[in-house]
N, C-alpha and C positions, 0 to 999 in steps of 0.2 A: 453569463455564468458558463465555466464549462462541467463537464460531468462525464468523470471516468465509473463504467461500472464493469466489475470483472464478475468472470462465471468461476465462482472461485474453486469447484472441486476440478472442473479443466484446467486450471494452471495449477495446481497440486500436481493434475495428472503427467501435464508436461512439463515441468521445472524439478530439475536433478532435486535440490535442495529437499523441496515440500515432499517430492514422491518420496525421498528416501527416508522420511521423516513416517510416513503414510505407511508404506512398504512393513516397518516396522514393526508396523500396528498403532500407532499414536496421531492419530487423524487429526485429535485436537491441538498437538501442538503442531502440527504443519499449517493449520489452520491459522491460531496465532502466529505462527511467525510470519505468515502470510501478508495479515492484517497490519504488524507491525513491517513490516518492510514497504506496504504501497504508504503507509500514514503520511512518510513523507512526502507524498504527493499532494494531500489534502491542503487548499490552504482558501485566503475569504475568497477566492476568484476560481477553486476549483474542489466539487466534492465530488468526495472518491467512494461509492459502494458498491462491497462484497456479496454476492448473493451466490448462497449455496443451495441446495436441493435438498429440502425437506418434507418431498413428497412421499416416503413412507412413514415418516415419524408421525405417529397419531396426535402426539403434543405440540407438535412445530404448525403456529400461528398466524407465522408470516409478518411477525411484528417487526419493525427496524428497529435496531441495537445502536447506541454510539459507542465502539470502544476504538480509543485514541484517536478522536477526531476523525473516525471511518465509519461510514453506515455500514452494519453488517445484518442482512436478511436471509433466515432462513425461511426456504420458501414453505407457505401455508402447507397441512398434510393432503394432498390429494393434488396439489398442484407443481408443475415443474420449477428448477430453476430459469429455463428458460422462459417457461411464461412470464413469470415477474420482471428478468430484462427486456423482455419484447416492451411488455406497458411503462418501467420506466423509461424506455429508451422514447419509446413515442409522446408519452408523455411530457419530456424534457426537450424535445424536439420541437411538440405545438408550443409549448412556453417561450421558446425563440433560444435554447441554448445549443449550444455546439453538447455535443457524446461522440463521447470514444466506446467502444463498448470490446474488450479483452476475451477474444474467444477463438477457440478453433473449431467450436461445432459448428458446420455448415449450414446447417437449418438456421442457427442464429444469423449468422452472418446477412443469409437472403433476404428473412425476414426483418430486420434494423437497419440495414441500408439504406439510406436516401436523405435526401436535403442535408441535416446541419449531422447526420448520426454518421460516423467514419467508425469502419473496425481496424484491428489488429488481435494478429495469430498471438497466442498464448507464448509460442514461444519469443516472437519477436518483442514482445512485452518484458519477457524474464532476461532475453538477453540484452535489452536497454538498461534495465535494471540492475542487471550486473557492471554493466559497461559505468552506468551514473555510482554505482557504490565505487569501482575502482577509482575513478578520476577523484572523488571526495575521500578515497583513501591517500591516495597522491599527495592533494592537495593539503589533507590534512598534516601528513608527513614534513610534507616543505616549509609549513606554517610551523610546526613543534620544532623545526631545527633551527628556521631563524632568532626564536621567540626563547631566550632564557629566563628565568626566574628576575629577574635584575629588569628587563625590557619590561615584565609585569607588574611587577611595583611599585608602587608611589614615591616620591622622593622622602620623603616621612616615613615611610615604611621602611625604605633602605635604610635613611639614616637611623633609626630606634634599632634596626638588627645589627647594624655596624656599632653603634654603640654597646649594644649586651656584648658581640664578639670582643670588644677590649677591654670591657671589665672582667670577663672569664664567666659569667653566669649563664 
């Protein structure tokens, strides 16, 4: 298994997108769209969680969330985001899994280093992720230009609309 978990108000803080979304004042949708943009990384051979810092919220639990196929954890009240990535990062490590673990806090970084646990900078994360949306915007592009209405259709389909077209209805 591999296991990507991100410190997710750090890449808020450094990705144009989420900060200026943040900047705002609307922290929860930089949040969501956050979440929605690593989802598609999640898949059976890799999960992906969000842990954010809810070390002053007096309500925040520290319970894992699944929204769209992404664990998202805010950290228990009194405890950092980073503690929570330090233990799952080590955690998933004695289990024998590969982690990436998405941060530019240097404490993190020192701290989840070693054996199967590899990091990357917050920004190099958002700028792959930019790079991955562009090339599936490309390819999406190339795919809708070959692909007419007629390529999509069934032969039965075509023939019953070519039919209504020469009766006039």
């Amino acid at each position: 298994m591999h296991q990507i978990i991100i410190d997710g108000y750090n890449v808020i803080r450094q990705t144009v997108p989420y900060l200026a979304l943040a900047d705002r004042g609307d922290l929860d949708q930089a949040r969501d769209a956050l979440i929605g943009d690593v989802a598609a990384l999640a898949t059976k051979e890799t999960k992906v969680t969000v842990v954010f810092d809810g070390y002053s919220n007096p309500t925040s639990l520290g319970e894992p969330q699944n929204q769209i196929g992404v664990t998202v954890i805010f950290s228990p009240h009194g405890r950092s985001a980073d503690s929570v990535i330090e233990k799952l990062s080590h955690q998933a490590r004695d289990r024998g899994d590969t982690v990436e673990v998405i941060t530019s806090d240097a404490t993190i970084q020192w701290t989840v280093m070693s054996g199967t646990v590899m990091r990357k900078s917050s920004r190099e994360f958002a700028e792959e992720m930019r790079e991955d949306f562009h090339e599936w915007q490309k390819d999406n592009r190339q795919h809708s230009m070959r692909s007419s209405l007629d390529d999509r259709l069934s032969p039965e389909a075509l023939a019953a609309l070519e039919k209504l077209n020469e009766s006039g209805t």
